[in-house]
N, CA, C and O atoms as a Tripos MOL2 file, in Angstrom:
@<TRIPOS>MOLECULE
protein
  196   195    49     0     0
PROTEIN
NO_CHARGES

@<TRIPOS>ATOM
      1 N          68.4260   70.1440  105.3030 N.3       1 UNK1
      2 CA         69.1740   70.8030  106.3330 C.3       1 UNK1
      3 C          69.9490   71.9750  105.7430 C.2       1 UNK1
      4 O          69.8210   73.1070  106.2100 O.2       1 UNK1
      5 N          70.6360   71.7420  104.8660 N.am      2 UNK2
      6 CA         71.0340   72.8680  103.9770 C.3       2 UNK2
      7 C          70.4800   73.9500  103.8420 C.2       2 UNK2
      8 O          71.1630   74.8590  104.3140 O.2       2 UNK2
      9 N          69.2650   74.3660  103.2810 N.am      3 UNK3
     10 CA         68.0550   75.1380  103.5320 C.3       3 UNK3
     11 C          67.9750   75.6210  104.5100 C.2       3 UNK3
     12 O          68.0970   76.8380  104.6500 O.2       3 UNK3
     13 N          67.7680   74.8830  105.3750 N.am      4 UNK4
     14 CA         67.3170   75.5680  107.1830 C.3       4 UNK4
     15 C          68.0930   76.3200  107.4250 C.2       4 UNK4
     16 O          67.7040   77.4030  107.8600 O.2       4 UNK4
     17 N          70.0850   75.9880  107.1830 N.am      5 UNK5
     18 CA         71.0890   76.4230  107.4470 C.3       5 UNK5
     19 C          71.5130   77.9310  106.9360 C.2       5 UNK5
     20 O          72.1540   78.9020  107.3390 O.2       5 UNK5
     21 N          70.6220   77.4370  105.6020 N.am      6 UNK6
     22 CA         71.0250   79.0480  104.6030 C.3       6 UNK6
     23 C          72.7880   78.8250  103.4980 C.2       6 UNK6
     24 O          73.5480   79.5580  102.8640 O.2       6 UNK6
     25 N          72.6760   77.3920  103.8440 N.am      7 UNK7
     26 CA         73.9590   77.1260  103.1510 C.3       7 UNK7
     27 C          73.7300   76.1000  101.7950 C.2       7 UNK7
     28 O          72.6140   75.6950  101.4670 O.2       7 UNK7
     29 N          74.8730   75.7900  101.1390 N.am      8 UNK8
     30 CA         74.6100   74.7800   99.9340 C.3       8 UNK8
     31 C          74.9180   73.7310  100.7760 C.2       8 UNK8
     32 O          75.2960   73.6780  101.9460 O.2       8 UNK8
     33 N          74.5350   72.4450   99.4490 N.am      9 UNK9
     34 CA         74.6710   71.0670  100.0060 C.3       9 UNK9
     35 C          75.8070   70.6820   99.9700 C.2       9 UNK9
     36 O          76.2780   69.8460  100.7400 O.2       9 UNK9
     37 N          76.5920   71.4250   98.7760 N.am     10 UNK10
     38 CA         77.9330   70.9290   98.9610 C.3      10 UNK10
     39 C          78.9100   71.1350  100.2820 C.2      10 UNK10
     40 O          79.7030   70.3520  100.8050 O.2      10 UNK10
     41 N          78.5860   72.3350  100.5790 N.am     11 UNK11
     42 CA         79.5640   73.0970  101.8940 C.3      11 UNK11
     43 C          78.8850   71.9830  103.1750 C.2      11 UNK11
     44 O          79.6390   71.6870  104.1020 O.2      11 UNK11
     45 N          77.5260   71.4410  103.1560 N.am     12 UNK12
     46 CA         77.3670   70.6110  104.1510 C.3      12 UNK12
     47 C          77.4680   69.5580  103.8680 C.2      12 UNK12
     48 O          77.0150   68.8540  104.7710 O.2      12 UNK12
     49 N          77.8470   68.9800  103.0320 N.am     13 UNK13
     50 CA         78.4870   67.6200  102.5410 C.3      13 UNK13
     51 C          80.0920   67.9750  102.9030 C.2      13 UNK13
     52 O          80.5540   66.8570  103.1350 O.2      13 UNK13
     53 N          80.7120   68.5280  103.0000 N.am     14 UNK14
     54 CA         81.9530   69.0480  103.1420 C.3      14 UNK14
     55 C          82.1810   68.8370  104.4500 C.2      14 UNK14
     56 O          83.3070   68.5210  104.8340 O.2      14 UNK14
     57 N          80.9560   69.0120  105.4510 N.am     15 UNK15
     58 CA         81.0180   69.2160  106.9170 C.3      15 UNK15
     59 C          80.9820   68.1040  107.3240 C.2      15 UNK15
     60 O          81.6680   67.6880  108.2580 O.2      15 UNK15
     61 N          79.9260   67.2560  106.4830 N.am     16 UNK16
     62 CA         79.2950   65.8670  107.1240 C.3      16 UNK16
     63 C          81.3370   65.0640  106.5840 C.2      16 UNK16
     64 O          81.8580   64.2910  107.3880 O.2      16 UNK16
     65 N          81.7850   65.2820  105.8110 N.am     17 UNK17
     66 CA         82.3090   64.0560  105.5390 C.3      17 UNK17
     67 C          84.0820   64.8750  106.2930 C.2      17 UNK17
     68 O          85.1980   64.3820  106.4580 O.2      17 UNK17
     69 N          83.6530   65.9250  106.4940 N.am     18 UNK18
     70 CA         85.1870   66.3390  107.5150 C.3      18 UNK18
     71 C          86.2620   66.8210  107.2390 C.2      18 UNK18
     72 O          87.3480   66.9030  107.8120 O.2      18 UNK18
     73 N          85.5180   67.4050  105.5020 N.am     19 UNK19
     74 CA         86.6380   67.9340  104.7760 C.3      19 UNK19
     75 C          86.5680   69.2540  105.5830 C.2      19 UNK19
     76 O          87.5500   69.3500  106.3200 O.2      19 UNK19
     77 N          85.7980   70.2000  105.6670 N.am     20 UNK20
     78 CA         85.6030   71.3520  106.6020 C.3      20 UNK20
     79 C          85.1920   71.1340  108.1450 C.2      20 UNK20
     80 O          84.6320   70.2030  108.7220 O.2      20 UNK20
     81 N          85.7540   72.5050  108.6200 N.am     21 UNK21
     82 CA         85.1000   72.1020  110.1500 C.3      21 UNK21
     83 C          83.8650   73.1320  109.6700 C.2      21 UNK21
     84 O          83.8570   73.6720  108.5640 O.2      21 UNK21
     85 N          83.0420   73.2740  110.4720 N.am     22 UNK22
     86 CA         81.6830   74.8710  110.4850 C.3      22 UNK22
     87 C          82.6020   75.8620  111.6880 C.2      22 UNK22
     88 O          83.3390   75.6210  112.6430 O.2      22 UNK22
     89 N          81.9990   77.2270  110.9190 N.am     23 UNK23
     90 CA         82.6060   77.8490  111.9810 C.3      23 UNK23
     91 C          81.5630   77.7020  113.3370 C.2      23 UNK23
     92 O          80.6430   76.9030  113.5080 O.2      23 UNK23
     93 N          82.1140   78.8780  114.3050 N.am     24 UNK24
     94 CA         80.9970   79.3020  115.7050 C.3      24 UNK24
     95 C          79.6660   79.5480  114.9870 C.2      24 UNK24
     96 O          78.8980   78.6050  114.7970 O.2      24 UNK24
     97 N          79.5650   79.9750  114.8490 N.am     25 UNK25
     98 CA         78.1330   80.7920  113.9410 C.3      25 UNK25
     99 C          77.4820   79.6860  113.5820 C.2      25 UNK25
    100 O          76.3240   79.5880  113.9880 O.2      25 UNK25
    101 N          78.1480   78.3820  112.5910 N.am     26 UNK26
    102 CA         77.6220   78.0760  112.1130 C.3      26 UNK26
    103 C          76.9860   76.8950  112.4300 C.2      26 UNK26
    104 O          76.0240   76.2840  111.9650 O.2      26 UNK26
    105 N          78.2490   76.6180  113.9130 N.am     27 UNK27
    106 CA         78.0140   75.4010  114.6720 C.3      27 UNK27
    107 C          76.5510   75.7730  115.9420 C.2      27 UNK27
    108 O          76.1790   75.0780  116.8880 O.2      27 UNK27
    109 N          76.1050   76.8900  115.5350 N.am     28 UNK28
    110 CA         75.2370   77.5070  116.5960 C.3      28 UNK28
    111 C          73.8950   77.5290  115.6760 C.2      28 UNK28
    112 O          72.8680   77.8040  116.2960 O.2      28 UNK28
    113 N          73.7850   77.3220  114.5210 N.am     29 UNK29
    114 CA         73.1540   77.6250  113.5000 C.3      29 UNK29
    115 C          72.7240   75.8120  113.2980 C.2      29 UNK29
    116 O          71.6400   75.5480  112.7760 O.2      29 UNK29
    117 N          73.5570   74.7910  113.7020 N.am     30 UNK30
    118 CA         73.5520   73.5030  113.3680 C.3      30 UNK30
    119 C          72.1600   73.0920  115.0240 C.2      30 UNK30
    120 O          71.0810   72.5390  115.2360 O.2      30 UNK30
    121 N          73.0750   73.7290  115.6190 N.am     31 UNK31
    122 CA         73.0020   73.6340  117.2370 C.3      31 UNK31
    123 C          70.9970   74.2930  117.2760 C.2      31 UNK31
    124 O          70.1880   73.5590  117.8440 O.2      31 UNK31
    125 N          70.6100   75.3320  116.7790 N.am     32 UNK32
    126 CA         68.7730   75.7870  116.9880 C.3      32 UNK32
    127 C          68.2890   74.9270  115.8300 C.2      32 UNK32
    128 O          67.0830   74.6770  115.8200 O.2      32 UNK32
    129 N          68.9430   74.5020  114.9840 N.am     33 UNK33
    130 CA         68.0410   73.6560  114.5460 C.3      33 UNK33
    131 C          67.4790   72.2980  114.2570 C.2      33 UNK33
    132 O          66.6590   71.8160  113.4750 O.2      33 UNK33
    133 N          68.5560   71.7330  115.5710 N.am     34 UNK34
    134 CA         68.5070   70.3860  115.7220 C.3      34 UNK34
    135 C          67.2660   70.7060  117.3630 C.2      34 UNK34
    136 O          66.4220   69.9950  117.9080 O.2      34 UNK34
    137 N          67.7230   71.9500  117.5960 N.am     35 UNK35
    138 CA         67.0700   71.9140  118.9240 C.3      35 UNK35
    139 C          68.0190   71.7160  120.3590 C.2      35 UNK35
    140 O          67.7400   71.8510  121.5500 O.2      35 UNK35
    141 N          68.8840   71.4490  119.8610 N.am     36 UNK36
    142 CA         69.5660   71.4490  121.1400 C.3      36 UNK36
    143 C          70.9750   72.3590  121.2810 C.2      36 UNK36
    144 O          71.2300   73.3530  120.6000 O.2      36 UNK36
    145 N          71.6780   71.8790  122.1450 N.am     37 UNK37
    146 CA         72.6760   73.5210  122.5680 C.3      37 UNK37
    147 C          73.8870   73.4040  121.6430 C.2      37 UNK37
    148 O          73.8940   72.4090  120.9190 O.2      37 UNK37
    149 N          75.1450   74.4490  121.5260 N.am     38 UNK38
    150 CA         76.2990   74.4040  120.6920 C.3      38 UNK38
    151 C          77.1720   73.1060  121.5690 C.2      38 UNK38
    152 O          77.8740   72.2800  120.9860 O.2      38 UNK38
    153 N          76.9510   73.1390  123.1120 N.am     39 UNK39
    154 CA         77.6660   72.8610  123.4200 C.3      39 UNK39
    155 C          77.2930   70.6820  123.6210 C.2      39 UNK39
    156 O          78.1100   69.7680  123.7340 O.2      39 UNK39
    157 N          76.1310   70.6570  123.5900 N.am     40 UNK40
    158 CA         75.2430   69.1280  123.1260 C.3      40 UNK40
    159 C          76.3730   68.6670  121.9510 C.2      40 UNK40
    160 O          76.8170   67.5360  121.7570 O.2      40 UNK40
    161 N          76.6610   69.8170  121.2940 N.am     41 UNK41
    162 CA         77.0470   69.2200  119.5120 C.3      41 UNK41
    163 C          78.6450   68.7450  119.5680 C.2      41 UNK41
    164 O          79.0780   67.7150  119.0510 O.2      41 UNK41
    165 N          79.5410   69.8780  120.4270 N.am     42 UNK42
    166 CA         80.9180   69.5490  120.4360 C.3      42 UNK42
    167 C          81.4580   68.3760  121.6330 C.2      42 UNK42
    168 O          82.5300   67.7710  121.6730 O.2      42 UNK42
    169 N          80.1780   68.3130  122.6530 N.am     43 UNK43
    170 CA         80.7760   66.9910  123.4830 C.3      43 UNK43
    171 C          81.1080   65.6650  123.5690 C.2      43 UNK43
    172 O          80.4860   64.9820  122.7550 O.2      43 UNK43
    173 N          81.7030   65.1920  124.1140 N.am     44 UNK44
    174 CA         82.3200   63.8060  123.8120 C.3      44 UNK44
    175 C          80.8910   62.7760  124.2440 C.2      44 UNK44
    176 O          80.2280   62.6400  125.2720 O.2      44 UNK44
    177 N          80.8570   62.3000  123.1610 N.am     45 UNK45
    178 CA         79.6490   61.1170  123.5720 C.3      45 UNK45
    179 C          79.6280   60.4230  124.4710 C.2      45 UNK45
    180 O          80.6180   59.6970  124.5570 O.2      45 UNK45
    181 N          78.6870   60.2870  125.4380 N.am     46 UNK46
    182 CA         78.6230   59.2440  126.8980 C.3      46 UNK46
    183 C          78.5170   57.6190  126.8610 C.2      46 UNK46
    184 O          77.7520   57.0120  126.1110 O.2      46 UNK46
    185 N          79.0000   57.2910  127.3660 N.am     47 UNK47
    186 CA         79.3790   55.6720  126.7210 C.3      47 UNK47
    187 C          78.8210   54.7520  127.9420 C.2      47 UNK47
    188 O          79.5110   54.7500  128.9620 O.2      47 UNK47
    189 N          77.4590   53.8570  127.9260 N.am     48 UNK48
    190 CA         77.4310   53.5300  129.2560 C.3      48 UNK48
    191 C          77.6780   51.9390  129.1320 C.2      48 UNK48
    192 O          77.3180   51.2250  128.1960 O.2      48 UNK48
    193 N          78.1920   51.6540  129.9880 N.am     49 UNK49
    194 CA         78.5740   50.1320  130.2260 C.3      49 UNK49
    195 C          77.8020   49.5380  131.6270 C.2      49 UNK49
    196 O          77.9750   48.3710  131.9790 O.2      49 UNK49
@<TRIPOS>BOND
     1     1     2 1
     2     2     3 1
     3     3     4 2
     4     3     5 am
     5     5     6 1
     6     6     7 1
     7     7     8 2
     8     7     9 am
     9     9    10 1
    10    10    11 1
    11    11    12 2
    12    11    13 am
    13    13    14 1
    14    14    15 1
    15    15    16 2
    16    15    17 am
    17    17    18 1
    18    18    19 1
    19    19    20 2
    20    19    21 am
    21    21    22 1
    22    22    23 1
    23    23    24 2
    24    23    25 am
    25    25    26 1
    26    26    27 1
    27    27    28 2
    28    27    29 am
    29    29    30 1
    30    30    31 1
    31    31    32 2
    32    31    33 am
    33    33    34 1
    34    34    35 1
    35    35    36 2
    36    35    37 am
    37    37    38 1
    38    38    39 1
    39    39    40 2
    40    39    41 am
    41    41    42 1
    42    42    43 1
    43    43    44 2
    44    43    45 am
    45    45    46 1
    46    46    47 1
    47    47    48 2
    48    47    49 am
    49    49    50 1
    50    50    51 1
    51    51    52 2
    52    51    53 am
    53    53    54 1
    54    54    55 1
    55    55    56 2
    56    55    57 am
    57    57    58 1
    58    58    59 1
    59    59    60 2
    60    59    61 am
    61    61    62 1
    62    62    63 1
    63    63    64 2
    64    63    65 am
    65    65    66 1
    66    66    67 1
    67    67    68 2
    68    67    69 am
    69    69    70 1
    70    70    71 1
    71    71    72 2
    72    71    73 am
    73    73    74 1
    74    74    75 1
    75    75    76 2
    76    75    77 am
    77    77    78 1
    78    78    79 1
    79    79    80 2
    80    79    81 am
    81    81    82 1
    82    82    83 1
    83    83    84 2
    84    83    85 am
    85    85    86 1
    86    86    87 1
    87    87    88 2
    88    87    89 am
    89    89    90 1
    90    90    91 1
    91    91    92 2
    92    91    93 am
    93    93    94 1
    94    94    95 1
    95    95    96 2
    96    95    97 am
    97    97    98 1
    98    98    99 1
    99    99   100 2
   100    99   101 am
   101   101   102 1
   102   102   103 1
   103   103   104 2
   104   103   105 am
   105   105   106 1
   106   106   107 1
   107   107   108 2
   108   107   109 am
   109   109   110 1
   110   110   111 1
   111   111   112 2
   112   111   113 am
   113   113   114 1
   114   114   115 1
   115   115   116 2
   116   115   117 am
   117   117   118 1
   118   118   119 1
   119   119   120 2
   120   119   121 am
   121   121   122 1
   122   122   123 1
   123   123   124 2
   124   123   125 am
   125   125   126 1
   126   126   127 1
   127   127   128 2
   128   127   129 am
   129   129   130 1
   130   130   131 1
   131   131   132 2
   132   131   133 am
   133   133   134 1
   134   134   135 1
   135   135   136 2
   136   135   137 am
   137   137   138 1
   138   138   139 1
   139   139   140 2
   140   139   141 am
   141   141   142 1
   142   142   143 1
   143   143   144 2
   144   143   145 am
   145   145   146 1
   146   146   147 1
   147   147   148 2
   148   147   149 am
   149   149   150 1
   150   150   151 1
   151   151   152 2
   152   151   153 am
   153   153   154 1
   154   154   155 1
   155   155   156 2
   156   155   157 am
   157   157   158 1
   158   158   159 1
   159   159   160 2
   160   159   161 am
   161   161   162 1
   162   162   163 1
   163   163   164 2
   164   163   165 am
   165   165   166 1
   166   166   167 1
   167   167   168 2
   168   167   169 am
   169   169   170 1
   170   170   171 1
   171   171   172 2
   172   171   173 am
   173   173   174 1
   174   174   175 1
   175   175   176 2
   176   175   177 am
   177   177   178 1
   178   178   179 1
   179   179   180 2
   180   179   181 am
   181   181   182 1
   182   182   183 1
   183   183   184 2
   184   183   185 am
   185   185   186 1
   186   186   187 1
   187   187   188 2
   188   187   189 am
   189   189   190 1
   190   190   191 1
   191   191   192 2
   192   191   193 am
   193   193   194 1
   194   194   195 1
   195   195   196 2
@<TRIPOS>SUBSTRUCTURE
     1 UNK1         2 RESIDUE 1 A UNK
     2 UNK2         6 RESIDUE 1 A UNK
     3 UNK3        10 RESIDUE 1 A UNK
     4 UNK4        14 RESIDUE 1 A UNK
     5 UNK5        18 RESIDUE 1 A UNK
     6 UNK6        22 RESIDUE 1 A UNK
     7 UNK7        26 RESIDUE 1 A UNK
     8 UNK8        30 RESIDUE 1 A UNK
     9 UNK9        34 RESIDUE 1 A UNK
    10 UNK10       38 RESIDUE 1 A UNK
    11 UNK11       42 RESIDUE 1 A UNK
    12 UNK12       46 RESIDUE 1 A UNK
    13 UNK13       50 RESIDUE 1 A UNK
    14 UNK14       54 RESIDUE 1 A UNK
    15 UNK15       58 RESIDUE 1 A UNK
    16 UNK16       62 RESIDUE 1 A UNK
    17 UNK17       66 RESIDUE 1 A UNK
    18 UNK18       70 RESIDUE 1 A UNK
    19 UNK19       74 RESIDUE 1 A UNK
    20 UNK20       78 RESIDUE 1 A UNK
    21 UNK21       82 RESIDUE 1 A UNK
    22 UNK22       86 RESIDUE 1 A UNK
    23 UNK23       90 RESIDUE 1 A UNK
    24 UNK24       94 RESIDUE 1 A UNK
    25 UNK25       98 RESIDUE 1 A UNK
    26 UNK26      102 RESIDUE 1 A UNK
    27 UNK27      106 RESIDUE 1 A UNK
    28 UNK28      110 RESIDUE 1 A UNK
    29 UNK29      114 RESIDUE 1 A UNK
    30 UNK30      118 RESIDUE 1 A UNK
    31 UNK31      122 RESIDUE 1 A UNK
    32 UNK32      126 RESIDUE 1 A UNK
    33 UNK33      130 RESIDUE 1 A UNK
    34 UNK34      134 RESIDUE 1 A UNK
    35 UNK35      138 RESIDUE 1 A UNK
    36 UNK36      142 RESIDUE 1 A UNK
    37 UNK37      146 RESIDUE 1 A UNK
    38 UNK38      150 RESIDUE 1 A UNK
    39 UNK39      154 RESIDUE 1 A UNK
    40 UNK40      158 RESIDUE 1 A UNK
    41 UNK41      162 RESIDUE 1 A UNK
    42 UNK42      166 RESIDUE 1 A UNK
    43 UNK43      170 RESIDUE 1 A UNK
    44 UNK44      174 RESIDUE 1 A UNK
    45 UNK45      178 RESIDUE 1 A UNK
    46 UNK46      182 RESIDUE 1 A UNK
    47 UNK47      186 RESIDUE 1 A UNK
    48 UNK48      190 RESIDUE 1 A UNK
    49 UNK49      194 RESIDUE 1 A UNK
């Protein structure tokens, strides 16, 4: 994923564990290459009961 991103592993190890946030760019950059939208990535997860 790093690769795809154009970033190191460390800066996305940084992301995954919450020491950094990603910026816009980069959260849009996370967002085409998962395939789905910026806004899929920042929403609150749906919880069904």
């Amino acid at each position: 994923m790093a690769h795809i991103l154009g970033v190191s592993s460390r800066y996305l190890g940084s992301i995954e564990r919450c020491r950094v946030s990603p910026s816009v760019t980069m959260l849009g950059k996370f967002a085409d290459a998962l395939g789905v939208t910026a806004c899929h990535l920042i929403s609150p997860a749906k919880t069904t009961h």
